[in-house]
N, C-alpha and C positions, 0 to 999 in steps of 0.2 A: 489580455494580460491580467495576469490576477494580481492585484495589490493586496498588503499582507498590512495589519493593524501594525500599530508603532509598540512594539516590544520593549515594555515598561523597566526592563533590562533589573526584575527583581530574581535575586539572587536563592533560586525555590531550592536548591539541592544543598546550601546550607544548614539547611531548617531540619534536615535526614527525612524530606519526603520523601515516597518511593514514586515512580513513574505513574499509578496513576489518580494518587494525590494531585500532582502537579497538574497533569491533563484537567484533573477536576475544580482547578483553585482557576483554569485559568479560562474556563467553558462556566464557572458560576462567576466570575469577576466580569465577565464580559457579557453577563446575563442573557445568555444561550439557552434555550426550555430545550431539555432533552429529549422532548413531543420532536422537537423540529430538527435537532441533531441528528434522531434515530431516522427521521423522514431522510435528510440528507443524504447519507451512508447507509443509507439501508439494508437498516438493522436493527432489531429489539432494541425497545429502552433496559429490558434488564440487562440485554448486553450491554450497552453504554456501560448501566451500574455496574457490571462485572468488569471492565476493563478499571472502573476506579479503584477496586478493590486489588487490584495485580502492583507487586510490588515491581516487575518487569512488564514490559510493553514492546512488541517489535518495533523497529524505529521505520517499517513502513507503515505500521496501523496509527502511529503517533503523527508521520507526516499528511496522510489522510484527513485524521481528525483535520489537523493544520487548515489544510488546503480547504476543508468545510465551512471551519470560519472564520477564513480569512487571516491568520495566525502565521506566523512560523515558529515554530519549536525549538529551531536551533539553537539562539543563546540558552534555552532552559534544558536541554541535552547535548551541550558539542560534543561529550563520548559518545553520542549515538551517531551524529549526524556528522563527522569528521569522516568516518568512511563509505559512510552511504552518501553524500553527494558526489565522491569519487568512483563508487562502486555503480552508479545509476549515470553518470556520464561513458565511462566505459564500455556500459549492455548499451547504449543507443549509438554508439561509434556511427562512421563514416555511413555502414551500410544499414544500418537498420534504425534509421531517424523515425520517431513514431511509436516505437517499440520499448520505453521507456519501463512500463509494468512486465518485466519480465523475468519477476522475477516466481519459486514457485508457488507462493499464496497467494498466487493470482489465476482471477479465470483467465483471462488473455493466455498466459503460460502455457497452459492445460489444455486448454481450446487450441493452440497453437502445435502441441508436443502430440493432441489426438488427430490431426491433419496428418501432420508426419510420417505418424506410425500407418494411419490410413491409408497415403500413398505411397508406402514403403509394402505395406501388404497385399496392397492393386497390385505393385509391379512385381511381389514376388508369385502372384498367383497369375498372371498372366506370362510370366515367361515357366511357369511350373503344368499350368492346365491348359491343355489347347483349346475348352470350350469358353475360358474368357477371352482367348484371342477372337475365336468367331462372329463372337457377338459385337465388337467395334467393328 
């Protein structure tokens, strides 16, 4: 279970930061070395500095960072995170528990949607060619 730091419940979107101000205010207030963030998420540190720089953030890269340390972002984005904890309960429904990243900026997605097409292409070549029938 991942426990999430006590959310200092400061009011960042008053201030007219943009999305990744805020990420930044709140990754150098909790004295984060972006060596060790970029190792985390692995990813450039100029990427890090490039997401500070985005006045938008997707609010799956934002919950990411989160989950990296230890954070939750929600009080400091409930426009973002009002529909994506609904939107991400939804995609893991009854039958596909586990399946959480599915959404399409993810490799899981991808990796998941090139399976599909994979065996959607087996089956249409094996009822199309008789020499992939032979071979099973």
């Amino acid at each position: 279970m991942l426990l999430f730091k006590v959310n200092l419940n400061i009011k960042l979107k008053q201030h007219d930061m943009h999305d990744g101000e805020t990420v930044e205010l709140v990754i150098r207030r909790d004295q984060i070395s972006i060596s060790e963030l970029s190792r985390r998420l692995h990813v450039s540190r100029k990427s890090i500095y490039n997401w500070f720089k985005q006045k938008q953030l997707n609010v799956e890269l934002i919950h990411r960072i989160g989950q990296s340390i230890s954070y939750d972002f929600a009080n400091d984005f409930p426009e973002k995170y009002n529909g994506f904890h609904a939107a991400r309960s939804a995609e893991e429904g009854p039958g596909i528990k586990g399946h959480a990243d599915s959404t399409s900026n993810s490799p899981q997605y991808w990796r998941d949607k090139y399976i599909r097409l994979l065996e959607t292409y087996t089956s249409f070549l094996s009822q199309h060619n008789p020499l992939v029938n032979d071979e099973h």
